[in-house]
N, C-alpha and C positions, 0 to 999 in steps of 0.2 A: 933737323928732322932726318928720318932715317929714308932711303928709297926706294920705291916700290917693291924695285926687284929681290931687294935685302931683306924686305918687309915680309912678301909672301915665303921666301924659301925659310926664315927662321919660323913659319907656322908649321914647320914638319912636314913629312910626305907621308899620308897615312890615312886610316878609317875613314877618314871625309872623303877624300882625296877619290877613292874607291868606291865611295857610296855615289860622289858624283859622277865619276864614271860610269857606274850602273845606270843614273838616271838618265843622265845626256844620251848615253848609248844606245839607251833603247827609244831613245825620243828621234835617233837619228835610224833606230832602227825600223819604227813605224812608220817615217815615211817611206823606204823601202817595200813596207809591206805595202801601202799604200799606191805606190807608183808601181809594182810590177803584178800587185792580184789584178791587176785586167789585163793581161798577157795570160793569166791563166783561164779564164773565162772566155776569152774568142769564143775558141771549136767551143765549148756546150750552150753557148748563148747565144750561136747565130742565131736558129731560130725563132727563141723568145723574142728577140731584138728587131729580125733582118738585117743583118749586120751584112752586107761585101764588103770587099777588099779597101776599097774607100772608108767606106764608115766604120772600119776598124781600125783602120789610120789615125782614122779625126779622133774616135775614142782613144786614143793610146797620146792622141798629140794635144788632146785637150785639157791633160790633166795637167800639161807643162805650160799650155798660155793660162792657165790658173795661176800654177808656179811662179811665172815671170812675173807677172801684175804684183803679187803677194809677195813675192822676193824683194820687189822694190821698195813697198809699201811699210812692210812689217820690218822689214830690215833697217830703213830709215827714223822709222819709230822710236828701233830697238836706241839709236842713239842718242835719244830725244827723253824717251819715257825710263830708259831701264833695261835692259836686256828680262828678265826675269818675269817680270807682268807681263809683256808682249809675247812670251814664249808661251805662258798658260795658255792668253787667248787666243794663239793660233791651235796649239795642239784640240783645244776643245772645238774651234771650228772646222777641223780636218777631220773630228771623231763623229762629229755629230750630223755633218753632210755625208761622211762616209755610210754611215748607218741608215739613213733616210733614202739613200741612192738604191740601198739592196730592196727598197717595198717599190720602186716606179716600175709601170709595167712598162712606158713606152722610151723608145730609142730617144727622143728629145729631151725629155726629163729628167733620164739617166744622163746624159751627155750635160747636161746643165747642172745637175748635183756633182758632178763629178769634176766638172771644173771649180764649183767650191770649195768642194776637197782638195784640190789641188793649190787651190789659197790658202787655204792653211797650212799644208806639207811646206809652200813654197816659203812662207813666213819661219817655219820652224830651222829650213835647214841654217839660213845664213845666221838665225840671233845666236843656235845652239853652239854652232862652230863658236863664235864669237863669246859666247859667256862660259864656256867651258873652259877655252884659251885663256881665258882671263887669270884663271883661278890656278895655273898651272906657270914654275921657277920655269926658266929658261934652260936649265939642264936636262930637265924632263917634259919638256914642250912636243920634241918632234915623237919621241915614243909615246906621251899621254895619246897626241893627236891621235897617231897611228892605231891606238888602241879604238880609241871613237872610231874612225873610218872602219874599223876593221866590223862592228857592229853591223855594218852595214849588211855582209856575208849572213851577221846574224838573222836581219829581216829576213834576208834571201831565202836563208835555208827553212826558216821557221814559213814562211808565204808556201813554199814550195811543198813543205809538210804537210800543212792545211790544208792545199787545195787537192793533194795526193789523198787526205784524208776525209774529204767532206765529198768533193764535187763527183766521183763515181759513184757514191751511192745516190738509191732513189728516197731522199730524206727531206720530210716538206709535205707541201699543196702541191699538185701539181692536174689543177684543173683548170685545161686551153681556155673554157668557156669565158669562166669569172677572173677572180684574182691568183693568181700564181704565184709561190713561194719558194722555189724547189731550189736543187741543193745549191747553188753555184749563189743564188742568192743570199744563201745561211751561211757561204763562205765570205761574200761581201760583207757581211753584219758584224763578223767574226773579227775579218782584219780591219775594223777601224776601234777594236777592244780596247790594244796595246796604247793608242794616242789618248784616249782615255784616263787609264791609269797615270802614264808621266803626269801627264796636268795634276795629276792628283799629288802626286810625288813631289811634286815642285812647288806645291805652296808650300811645304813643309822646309825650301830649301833658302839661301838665303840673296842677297843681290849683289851680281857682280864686286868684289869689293873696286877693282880697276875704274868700273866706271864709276863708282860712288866719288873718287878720286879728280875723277878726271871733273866733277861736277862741284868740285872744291869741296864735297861734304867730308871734312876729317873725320870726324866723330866717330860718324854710322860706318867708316871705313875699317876703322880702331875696331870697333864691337862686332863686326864679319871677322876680322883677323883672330880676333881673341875667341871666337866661336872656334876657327877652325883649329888654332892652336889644341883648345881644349878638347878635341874631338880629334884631335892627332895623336894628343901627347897623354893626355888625361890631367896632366898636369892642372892645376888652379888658373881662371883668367887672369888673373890678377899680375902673375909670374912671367906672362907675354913682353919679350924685351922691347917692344916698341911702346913710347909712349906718343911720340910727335910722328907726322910724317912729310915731306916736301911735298906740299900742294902744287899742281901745277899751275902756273898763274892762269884764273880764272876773267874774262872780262864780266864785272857785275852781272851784265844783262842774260849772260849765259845762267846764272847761279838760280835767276826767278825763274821757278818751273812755268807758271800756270801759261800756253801761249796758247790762242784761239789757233783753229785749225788752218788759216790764208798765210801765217807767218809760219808753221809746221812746214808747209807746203813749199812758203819759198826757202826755209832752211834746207829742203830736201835735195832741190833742184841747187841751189847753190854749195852744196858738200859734193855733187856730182859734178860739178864743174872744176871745184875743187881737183880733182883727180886727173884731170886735164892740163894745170895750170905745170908751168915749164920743166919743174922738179921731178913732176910726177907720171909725165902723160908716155913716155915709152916703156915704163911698164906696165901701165894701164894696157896702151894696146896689146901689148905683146900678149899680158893674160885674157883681154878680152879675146884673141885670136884662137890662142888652145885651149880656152875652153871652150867655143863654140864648138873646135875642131874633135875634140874628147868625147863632147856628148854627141854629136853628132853620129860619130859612129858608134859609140857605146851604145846609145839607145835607138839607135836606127838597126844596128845588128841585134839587141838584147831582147828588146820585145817581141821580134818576131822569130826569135828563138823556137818556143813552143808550137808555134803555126810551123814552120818552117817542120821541125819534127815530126807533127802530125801527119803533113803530106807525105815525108818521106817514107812513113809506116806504112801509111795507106797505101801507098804507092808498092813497096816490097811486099805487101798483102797480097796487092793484085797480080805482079809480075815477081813472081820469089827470084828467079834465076839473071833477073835483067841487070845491069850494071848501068845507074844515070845518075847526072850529075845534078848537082841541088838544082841548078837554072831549067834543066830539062823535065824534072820531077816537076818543078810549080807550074812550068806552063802548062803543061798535060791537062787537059780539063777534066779534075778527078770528077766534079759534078754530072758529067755525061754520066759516068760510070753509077752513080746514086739513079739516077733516073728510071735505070731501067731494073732498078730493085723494086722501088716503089711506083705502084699503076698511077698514082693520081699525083700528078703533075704539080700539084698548087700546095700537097701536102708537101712539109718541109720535113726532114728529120732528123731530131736532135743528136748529132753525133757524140756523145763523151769519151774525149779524148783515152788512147790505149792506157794503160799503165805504166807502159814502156816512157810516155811521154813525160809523164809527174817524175819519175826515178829519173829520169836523165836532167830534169832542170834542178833534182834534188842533188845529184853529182855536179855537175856544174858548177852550183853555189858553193858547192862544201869546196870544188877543186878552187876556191879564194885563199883558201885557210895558209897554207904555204907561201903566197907570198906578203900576208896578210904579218906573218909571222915576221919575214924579213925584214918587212919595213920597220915594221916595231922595234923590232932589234939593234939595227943599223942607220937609221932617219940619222939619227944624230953624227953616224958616223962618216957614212958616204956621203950624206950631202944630198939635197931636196933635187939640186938640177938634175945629177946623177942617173935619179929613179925618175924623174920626170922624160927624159928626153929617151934612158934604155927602155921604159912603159912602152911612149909611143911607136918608137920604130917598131919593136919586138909585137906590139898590137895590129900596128899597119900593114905588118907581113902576116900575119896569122890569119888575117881577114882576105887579105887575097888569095890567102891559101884554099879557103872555106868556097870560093868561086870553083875550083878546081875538085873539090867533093865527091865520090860517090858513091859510099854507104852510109849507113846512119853509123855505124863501128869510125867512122874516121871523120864523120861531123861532129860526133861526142866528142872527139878526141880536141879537135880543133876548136870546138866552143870553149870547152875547159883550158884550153891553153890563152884564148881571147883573153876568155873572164880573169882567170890568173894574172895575166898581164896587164889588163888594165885598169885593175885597184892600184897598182901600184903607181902608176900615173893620177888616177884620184886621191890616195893619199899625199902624193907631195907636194900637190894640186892645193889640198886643202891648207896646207903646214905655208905654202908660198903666199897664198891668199891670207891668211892672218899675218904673215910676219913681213910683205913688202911695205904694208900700208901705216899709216899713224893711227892710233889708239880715236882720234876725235872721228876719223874718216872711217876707221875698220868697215864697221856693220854695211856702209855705203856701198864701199870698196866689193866688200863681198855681195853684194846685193846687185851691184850693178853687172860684174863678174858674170853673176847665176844669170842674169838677162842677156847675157852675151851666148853660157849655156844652152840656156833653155831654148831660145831660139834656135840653137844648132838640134838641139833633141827631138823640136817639133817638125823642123823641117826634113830631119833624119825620117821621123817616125812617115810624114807623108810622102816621102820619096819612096820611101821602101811600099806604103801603101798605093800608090799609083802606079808605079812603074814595077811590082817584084813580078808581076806574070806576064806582064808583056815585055819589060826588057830588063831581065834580071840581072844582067850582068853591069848596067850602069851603078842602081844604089852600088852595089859592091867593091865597083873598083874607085867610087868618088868616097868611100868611106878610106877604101887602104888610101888612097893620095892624102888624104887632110890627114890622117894619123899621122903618116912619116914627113906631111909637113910641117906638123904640128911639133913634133921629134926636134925638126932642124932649129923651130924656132926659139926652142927651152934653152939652145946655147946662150941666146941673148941675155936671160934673167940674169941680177945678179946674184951674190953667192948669201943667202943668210941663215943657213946653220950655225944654231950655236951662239946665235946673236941676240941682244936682249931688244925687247921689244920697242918700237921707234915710239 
């Protein structure tokens, strides 16, 4: 029999190859939209809401203890059930919670849809890396990836567009009394469209053939391969040079699907332990380490991007000539200064954000696209440690740079260089995550990973939400340390560019 890796690369690199990449990409890009439209909703939804500084935190950090739960969950599935079936039904549970969050009037409700939604994002990201990677020769692994990751930029700029385009106008219900509909919430409705469609996209598509493999089924392995062949080449199925392939040796008990949900369970927890066992466990930690380190700052700095912005407007609104630094703009209690606009006290008023604010997170996103490029181009070349460990430093310094701030002209400047910087650490992030771990463990591997993440995101997210106005200068300098610690520790990994899949 012929093997895997020989298997997939004679199906050609082409039409399919591309069509999947459209789909996975935008499945990776939804959740994007998904986790950063509430970073655009804050400023116009305190109101609705009552949102302070706290319970914007918790909103922003809620949607990642969704993530983690669903990360573990759906990711573990994914190696159980299929990558492909599991992928539909999180994308539909991500669209359909997202959708039903934009009609709650009240702050708890919305906080509890929204951690839904966030079970389903979290499900999607580890099976999609993983069935995508699947499907992709080892020559074109670290660029396909880099292609998926780079998707990511896509959500960004299209979230960013949407909310530029929907949330300043007055478009909706917007009557205090009864039920209220108004724009921020027709922006909510909007971004959970995209997860939608893929679900839709992806019945049409077909199942990992790797794992069909890995679960002894030759057959149905054969007729994914000869799909893609035909859809690469045009050529006849029939003409497909594979006829046999090396099964991996299967034990029987793995090959009966049907298992009650107490033995799912403890397959789960025993594939996680797996990952630990003497072969495996320093790289385990090492990746559990940066990536809690990665997101921590990523999304401890990322979401409060916009907030951060905001003030800074408001702030040069009020004092054109004054020169302050991001930490001395937050703590200034802009709210004094509302007060004495409006006589009555209890009334609240809905601020919607400048326009200067939507065009700087629409710059921002777009300033990914450069190194979004790089990577694609070079993964293969430089090498995954490379751009993992120049990401981090080059991130960890740009964030302590952003403490030191003090026009909105030189926070734009510094955000864009962050952001820039640290896709390129997510993409290698991603390429290292499929490729240290074995085929049976992957989806685990990467699931457990994301739990290591997400925890660092949500505790990002409430550091910055507790502490950014009373002591703004700590989140900022615990984000630069874990970056460039995070930097030192990428020496550790070993090297697997270029290597075929364990």
């Amino acid at each position: 029999g012929t093997d895997y890796e020989t298997a997939i690369s004679l199906t050609g690199y082409g039409v399919f190859h591309y069509w999947l990449m459209f789909v996975c990409g935008w499945a990776n890009a939804s959740d994007a939209i998904e986790i950063l439209c509430i970073s655009f909703l804050l400023p116009s939804a305190e109101c609705d809401l009552e949102l302070t500084p706290a319970r914007k935190g918790w909103l922003s950090a809620i949607l990642f203890v969704g993530m983690m739960i669903g990360g573990y969950v759906w990711g573990s599935l994914g190696d159980i059930f299929g990558r492909r079936s599991i992928l539909i039904n999180a994308m539909l549970v991500n669209a359909a919670a997202g959708f039903i969050s934009s009609f709650s009037q009240d702050y708890y409700i919305f906080l509890f849809l929204r951690f839904l939604s966030g079970v389903g994002v979290g499900g999607s990201i580890p099976v999609v890396w993983t069935y995508y990677g699947e499907f992709q020769p080892s020559s074109r692994r670290g660029a396909a990836l880099s292609v998926l990751a780079s998707f990511w930029m896509v959500g960004n700029i299209t979230v960013a567009g949407l909310a530029w385009a929907i949330i300043p106008h007055e478009i909706g219900w917007t009557d205090p009394v009864s039920f209220q509909y108004n724009s921020w919430r027709i922006f909510v409705a909007i971004s959970a469209l995209p997860s939608f469609l893929v679900a839709i996209a992806l019945v049409f598509m077909p199942e990992s053939p790797r794992f069909l493999l890995c679960q002894g089924r030759e057959e149905e392995t054969l007729s994914v391969l000869r799909r893609i062949y035909y859809t690469n080449t045009g050529k006849d199925r029939a003409s497909y040079p594979v006829t046999s392939l090396q099964v991996e040796r299967v034990s029987p008990h793995i090959v009966v699907q049907k298992q009650d949900w107490r033995s799912s369970i403890k397959e789960c927890v025993n594939k996680a332990g797996q990952l630990f066992s003497p072969a495996l466990y320093r790289v385990t930690l090492i990746m559990l380490v940066i990536n809690f380190a990665i997101q921590f700052g990523y999304y401890g700095l990322w979401l409060w991007f916009p907030e951060l912005f905001n003030k800074l407007e408001q702030y040069h609104t009020l004092h054109p000539n004054h020169t302050a630094s991001v930490c001395e703009v937050v703590s200034v209690d802009l709210s004094a200064v509302k007060e004495l606009n409006s006589t009555a006290t209890n009334f609240c008023t809905n601020t919607i954000p400048d326009n200067q604010v939507f065009i700087n997170s629409f710059i921002i996103s777009a300033s990914a696209a450069p190194s979004n490029l790089w990577t694609i181009l070079h993964m293969d070349k430089l090498g995954r440690r490379f751009f993992l460990c120049f990401s981090m430093l080059l991130s960890g310094c740009s964030a302590f740079f952003i403490y030191l701030v003090n026009s909105s002209t030189m926070n734009l400047i510094l955000s864009c260089i962050f952001g820039a910087v640290s896709t390129m650490g997510f993409n290698s992030l991603d390429c290292l995550g499929i490729e240290l771990f074995p085929t049976s463990l992957r989806s685990t591997a990467m699931a457990l990973t994301l739990v290591a993440a997400r925890l660092g995101a949500i505790l990002g997210n409430l550091v910055f939400g507790y502490l950014v106005e009373s002591h703004c200068a700590v989140p900022i300098l615990t984000v630069a340390g874990l970056l460039i610690g995070g930097g030192f520790m990428g020496l550790l990994l070993p090297n697997t560019t270029q290597k075929p899949l364990l």
